[in-house]
C-alpha positions as CSV (number, residue, x, y, z in Angstrom):
1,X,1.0,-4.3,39.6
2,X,2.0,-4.0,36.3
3,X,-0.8,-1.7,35.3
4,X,0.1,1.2,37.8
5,X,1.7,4.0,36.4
6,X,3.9,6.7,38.6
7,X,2.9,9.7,38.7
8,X,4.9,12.1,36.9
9,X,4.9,14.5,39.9
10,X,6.5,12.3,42.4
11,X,9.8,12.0,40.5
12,X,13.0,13.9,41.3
13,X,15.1,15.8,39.4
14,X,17.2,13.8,37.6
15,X,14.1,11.9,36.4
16,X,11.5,14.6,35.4
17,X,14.6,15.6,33.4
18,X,15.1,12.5,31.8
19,X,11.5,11.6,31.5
20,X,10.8,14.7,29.6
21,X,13.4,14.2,27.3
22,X,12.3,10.5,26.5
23,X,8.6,11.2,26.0
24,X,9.7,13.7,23.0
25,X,12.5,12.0,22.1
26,X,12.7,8.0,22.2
27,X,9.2,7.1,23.2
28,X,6.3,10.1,22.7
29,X,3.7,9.1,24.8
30,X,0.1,11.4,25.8
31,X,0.3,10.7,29.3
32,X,-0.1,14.3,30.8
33,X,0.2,13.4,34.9
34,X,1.8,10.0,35.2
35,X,4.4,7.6,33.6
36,X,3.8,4.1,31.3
37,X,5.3,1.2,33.1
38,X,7.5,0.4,30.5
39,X,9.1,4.0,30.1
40,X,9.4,4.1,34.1
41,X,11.6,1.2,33.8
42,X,13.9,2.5,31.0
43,X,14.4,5.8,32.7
44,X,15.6,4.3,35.6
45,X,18.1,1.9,34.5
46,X,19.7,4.8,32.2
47,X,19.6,7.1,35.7
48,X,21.2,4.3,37.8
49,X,23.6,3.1,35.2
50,X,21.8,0.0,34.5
51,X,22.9,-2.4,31.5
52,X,20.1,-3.0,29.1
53,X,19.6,-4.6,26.0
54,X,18.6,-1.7,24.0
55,X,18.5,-3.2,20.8
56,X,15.8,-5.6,22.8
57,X,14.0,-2.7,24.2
58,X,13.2,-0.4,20.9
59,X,12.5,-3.9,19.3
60,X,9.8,-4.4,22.1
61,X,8.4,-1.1,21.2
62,X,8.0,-1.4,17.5
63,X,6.6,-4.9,17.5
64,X,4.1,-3.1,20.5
65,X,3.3,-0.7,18.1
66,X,2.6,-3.2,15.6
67,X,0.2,-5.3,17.2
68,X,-2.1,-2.6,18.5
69,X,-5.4,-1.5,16.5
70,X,-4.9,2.3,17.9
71,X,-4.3,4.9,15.1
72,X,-3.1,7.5,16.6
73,X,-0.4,6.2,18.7
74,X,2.9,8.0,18.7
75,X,5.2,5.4,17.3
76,X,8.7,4.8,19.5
77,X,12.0,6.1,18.6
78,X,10.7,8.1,15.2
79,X,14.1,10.0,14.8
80,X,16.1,6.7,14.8
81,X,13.7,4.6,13.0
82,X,13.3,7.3,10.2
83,X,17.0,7.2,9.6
84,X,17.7,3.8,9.8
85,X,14.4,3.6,7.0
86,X,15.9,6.2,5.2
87,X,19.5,4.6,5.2
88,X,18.5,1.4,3.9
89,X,15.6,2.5,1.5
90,X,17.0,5.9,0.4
91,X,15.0,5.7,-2.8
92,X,11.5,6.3,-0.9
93,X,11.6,9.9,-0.8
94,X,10.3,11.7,-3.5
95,X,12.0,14.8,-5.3
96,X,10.7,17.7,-3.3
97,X,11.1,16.2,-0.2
98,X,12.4,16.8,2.7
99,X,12.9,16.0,6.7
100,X,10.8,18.0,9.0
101,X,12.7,19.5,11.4
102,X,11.3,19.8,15.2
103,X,9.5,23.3,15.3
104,X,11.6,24.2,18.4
105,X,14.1,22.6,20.4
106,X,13.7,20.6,23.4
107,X,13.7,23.2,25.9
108,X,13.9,21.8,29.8
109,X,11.9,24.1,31.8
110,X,12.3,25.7,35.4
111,X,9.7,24.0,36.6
112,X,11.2,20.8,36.2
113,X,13.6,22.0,39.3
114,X,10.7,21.9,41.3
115,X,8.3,19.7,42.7
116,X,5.1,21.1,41.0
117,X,6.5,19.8,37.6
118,X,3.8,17.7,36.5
119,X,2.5,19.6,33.4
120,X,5.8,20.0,32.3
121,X,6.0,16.4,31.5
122,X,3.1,16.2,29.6
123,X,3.5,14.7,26.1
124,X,0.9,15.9,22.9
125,X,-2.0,16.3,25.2
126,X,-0.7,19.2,27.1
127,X,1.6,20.7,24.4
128,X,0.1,24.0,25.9
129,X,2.0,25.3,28.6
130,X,0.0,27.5,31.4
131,X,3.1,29.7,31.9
132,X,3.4,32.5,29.5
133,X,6.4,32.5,27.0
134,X,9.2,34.5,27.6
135,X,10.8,36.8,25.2
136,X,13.5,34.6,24.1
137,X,11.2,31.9,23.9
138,X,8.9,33.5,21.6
139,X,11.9,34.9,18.9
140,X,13.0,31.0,19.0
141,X,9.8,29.8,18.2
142,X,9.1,32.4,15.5
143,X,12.8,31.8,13.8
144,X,11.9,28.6,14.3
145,X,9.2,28.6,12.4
146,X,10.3,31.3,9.7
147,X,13.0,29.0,8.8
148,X,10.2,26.0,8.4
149,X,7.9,28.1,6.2
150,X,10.6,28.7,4.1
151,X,11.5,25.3,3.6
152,X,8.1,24.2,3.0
153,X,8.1,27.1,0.4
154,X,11.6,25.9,-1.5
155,X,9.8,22.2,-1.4
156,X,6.8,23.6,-2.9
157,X,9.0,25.8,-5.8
158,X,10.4,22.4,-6.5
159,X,7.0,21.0,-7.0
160,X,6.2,23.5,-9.7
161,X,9.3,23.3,-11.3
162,X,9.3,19.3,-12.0
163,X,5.2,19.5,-12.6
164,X,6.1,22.3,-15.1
165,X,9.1,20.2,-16.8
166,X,6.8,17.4,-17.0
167,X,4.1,19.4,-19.0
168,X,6.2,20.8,-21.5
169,X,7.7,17.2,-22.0
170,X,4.1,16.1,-22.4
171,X,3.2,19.2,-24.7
172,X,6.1,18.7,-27.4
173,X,5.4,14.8,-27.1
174,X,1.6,15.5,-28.2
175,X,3.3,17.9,-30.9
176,X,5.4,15.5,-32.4
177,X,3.0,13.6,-31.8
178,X,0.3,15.8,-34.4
179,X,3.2,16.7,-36.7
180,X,3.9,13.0,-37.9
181,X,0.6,12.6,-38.1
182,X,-0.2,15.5,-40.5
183,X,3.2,14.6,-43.0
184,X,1.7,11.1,-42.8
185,X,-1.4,12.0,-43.8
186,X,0.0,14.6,-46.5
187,X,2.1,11.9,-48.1
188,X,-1.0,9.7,-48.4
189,X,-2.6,12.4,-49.7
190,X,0.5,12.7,-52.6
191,X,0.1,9.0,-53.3
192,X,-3.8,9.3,-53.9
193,X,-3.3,12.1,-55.7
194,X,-0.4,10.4,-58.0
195,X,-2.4,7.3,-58.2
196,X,-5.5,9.3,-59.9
197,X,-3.1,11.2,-62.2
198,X,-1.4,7.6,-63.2
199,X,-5.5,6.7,-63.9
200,X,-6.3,9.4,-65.8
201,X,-3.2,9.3,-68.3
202,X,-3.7,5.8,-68.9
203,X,-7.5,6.2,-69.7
């Protein structure tokens, strides 16, 4: 049926492998212990060497994704979609802005080698792994990290900087804007005073 889903632990190698990589990659999904119907189908064709329309296929998902009232599903292909958005519409981002970059990179685990790989495939439900980090893991992830905090740091000194151009733009504007209004005043003030002094002398 087209329901069923396969579960995740009954795959080989080649297509843990591959399914791990497309559940972060082209089409996240929160499935923790089996496989969408959909995604089953598009990892095998790309492990047998199977034409497909892919064109048709990330279509498919986005008008999926489209149609369904859930909030908080992962949309398909974000990477792709984001820079064909950005390519066409490069205007949308603001000054200050930037990409996020993926915390760390796609790292294919031992486990996956084996047949007890299950909660390796897990998408954001089981981000948590149950194995402890390694060392080399943990300096990656830190960097990682490090470099992302600095980042949102430059974005944020960028921030200031245009928010503290646009007050003192705004400050000399309003002081322009009092100075013409104090000379006009004053010259009224010269007239009404020389129009009295005209009144007097002719009395």
């Amino acid at each position: 049926p087209k329901k069923e889903k396969v579960p995740a632990v009954k795959l080989t190698q080649k297509y843990a492998i591959l399914n791990r990589i497309a559940s972060v990659n082209w089409v996240p999904t929160t499935h923790a212990s089996d496989i969408a119907t959909s995604l089953g189908k598009l990892i095998y064709m790309i492990g047998t060497g199977t034409k497909i329309n892919v064109g048709q296929y990330i279509f498919n998902q986005v008008v999926q994704h489209a149609k369904t009232s859930v909030t908080k599903q992962p949309i398909a292909f974000p990477t792709l979609l984001c820079d064909i958005i950005f390519s066409q519409h490069p205007s949308i981002r603001h000054e200050g802005e930037s990409a996020k970059k993926r915390a760390t990179p796609l790292a294919i685990h031992q486990k996956l080698y084996s047949k007890q790989h299950a909660p390796d495939i897990a998408g954001l439900s089981n981000a948590a792994a149950d194995t402890p980090m390694t060392r080399k893991e943990m300096i990656a992830m830190l960097e990682a990290n490090c470099k992302e905090l600095d980042e949102k740091k430059l974005q944020f000194e960028r921030m200031i900087h245009a928010l503290r151009v646009e007050e003192a733009a705004a400050q000399a504007a309003d002081a322009d804007d009092d100075g013409t209004s104090a000379e006009e005043e004053a010259e009224s003030d010269a007239e009404e005073e020389g129009s009295d002094s005209s009144e007097s002398s002719s009395v």
